[in-house]
C-alpha positions as CSV (number, residue, x, y, z in Angstrom):
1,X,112.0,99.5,98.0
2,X,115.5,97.7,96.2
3,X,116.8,94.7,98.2
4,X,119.3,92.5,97.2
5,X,119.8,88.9,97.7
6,X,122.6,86.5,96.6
7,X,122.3,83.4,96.7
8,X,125.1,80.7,97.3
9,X,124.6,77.1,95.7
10,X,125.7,74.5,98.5
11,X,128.6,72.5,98.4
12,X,128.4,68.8,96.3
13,X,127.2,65.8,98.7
14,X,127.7,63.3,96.0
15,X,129.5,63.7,92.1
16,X,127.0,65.1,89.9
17,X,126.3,61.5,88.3
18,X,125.0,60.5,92.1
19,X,122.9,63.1,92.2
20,X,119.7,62.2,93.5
21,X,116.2,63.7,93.5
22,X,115.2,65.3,96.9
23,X,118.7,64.5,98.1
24,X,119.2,64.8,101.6
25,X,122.7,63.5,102.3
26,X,125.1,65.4,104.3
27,X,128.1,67.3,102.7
28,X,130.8,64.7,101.2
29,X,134.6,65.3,101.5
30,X,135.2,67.2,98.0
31,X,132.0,69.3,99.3
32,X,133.8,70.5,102.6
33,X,136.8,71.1,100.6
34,X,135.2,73.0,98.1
35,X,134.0,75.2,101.0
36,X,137.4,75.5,102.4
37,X,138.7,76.6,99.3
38,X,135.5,79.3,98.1
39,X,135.4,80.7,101.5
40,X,137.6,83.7,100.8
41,X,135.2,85.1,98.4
42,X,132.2,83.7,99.9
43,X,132.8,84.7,103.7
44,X,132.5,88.5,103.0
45,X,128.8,88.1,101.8
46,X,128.1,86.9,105.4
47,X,127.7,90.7,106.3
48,X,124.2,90.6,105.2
49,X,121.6,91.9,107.4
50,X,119.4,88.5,106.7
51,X,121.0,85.6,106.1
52,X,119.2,81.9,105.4
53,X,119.6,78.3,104.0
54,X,117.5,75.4,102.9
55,X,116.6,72.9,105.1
56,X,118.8,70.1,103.6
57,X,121.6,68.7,105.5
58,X,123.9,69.8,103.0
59,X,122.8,73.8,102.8
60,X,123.0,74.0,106.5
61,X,126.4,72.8,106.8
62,X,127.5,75.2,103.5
63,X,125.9,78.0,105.8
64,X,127.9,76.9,108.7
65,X,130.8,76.1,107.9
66,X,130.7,79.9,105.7
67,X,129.9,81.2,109.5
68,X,126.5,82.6,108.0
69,X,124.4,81.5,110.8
70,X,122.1,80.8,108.9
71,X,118.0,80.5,109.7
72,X,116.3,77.7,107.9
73,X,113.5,78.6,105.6
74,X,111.2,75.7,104.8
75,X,109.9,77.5,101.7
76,X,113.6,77.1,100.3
77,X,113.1,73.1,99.9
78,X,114.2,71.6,96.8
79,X,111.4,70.5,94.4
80,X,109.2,67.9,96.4
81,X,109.6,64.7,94.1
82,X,107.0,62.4,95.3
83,X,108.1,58.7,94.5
84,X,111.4,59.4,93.0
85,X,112.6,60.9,96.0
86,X,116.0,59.5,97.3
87,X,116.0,58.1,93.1
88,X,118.3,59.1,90.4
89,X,117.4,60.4,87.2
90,X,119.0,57.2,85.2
91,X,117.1,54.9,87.8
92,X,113.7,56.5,87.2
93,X,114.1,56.7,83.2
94,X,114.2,53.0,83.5
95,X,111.1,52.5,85.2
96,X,109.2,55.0,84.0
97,X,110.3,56.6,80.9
98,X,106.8,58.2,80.2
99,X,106.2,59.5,82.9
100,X,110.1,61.4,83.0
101,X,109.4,62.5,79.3
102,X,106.1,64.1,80.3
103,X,107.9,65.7,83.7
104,X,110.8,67.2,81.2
105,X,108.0,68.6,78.7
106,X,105.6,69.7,81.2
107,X,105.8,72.4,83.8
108,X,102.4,71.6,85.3
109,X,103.2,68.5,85.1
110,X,104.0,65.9,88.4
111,X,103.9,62.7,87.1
112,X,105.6,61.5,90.9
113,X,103.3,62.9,92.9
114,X,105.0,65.5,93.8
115,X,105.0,69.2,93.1
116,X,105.1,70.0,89.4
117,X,108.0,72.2,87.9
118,X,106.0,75.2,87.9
119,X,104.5,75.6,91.7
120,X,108.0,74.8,92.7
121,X,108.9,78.5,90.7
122,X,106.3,79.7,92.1
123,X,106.8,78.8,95.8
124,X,110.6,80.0,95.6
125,X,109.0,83.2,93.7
126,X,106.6,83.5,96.4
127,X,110.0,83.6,98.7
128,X,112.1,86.0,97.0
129,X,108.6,88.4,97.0
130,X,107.9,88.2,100.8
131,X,111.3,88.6,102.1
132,X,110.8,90.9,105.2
133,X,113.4,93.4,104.0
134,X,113.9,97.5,104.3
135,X,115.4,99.3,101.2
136,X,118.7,98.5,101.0
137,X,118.6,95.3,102.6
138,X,121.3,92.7,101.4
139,X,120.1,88.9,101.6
140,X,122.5,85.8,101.2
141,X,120.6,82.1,101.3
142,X,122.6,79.0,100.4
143,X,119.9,77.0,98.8
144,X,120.4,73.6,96.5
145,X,121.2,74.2,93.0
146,X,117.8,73.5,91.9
147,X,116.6,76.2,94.2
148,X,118.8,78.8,92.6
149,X,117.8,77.8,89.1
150,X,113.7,78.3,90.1
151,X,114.8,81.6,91.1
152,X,116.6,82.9,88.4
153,X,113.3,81.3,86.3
154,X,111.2,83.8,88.4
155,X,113.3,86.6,88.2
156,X,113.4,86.8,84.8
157,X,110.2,86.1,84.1
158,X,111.2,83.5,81.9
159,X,109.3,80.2,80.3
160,X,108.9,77.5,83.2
161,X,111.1,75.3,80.5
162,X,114.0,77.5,80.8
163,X,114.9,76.1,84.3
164,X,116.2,73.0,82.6
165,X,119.0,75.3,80.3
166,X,120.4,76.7,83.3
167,X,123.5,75.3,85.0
168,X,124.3,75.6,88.7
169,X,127.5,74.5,89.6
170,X,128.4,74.0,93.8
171,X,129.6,77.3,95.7
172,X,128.3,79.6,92.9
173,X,127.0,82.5,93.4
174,X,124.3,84.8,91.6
175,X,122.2,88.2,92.7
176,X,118.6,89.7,92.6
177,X,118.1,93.1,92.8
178,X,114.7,94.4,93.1
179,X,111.3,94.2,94.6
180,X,108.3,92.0,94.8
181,X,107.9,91.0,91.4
182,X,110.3,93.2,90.1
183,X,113.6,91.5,90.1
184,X,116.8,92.1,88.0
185,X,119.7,89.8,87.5
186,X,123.2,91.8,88.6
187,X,126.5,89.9,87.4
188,X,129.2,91.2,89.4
189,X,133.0,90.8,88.8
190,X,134.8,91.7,85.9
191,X,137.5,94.8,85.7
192,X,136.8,97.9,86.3
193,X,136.4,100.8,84.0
């Protein structure tokens, strides 16, 4: 069985330096212009037989607004950041440098109360590998970037540590190809030859 799912980091709700953990503001003006301006290329994937979001207020309207109809997935929540939810990073480093420090070093670590760095991998692994889906299947979820970056973790098979080396930027897109527990990273784009 070989599905293949893509999936679409939402559009900003806040600059990057706002950014917040577990942040569950709606879409800000540069967001809904972003998605005005990325919907050419990103309206096409729409054709996918299964198409879903996170539950934010943010990947909903991304979905929306893409004319996905998306279905919410609960499992597709960001990183459940105990205490420091609603905080930024800067905000927390000043109260509680130790504990950030061990967060950063420590996958198994939740130092919040939350859920640590690598359960979060595994719960969107856990996702990506139960995905009701024939061969041939195409997928499309617009998840938060942090979402997209415990995926590509997963699929690779890669150290828990590497999630923190890879950048998501808003409206980008990246693809799985595979099976449970089998998944292959496909770059597309690029000229033909």
């Amino acid at each position: 069985m070989q599905v293949r799912v893509t999936l679409i980091a939402t559009a900003r709700s806040s600059s990057l330096l706002a950014e917040r953990f577990d942040d569950d503001r709606p879409l800000d003006q540069a967001g809904w212009y972003e998605v005005q301006v990325a919907a050419h290329a990103l309206v096409p994937l729409g054709v996918a037989e299964l198409r879903y979001c996170s539950p934010t207020p943010r990947s909903r309207a991304t979905g929306t607004a893409l004319g996905f109809a998306p279905l919410v997935q609960p499992a597709l929540s960001d990183c459940d950041m105990g205490r420091w939810r609603g905080c930024t990073l800067a905000e927390v480093t000043v109260h509680e440098p130790d504990a950030v420090d061990l967060w950063l070093g420590d996958p198994r670590a939740a130092p919040h109360g939350g859920e640590s760095l690598l359960a979060f991998i595994s719960r969107i692994g856990h996702w990506l590998d139960t995905r009701p889906a024939e061969d041939g299947v195409r997928i499309v979820a617009v998840a938060e970037p942090t979402v997209v970056r415990a995926a590509l973790v997963y699929a690779l098979k890669a150290a828990p540590t590497t999630y923190w080396s890879i950048d998501v930027l808003p409206l980008s897109t990246v693809t799985l190809t595979g099976s449970p527990g089998r998944w292959s990273l496909r770059l597309d784009g690029g000229p033909s030859m």
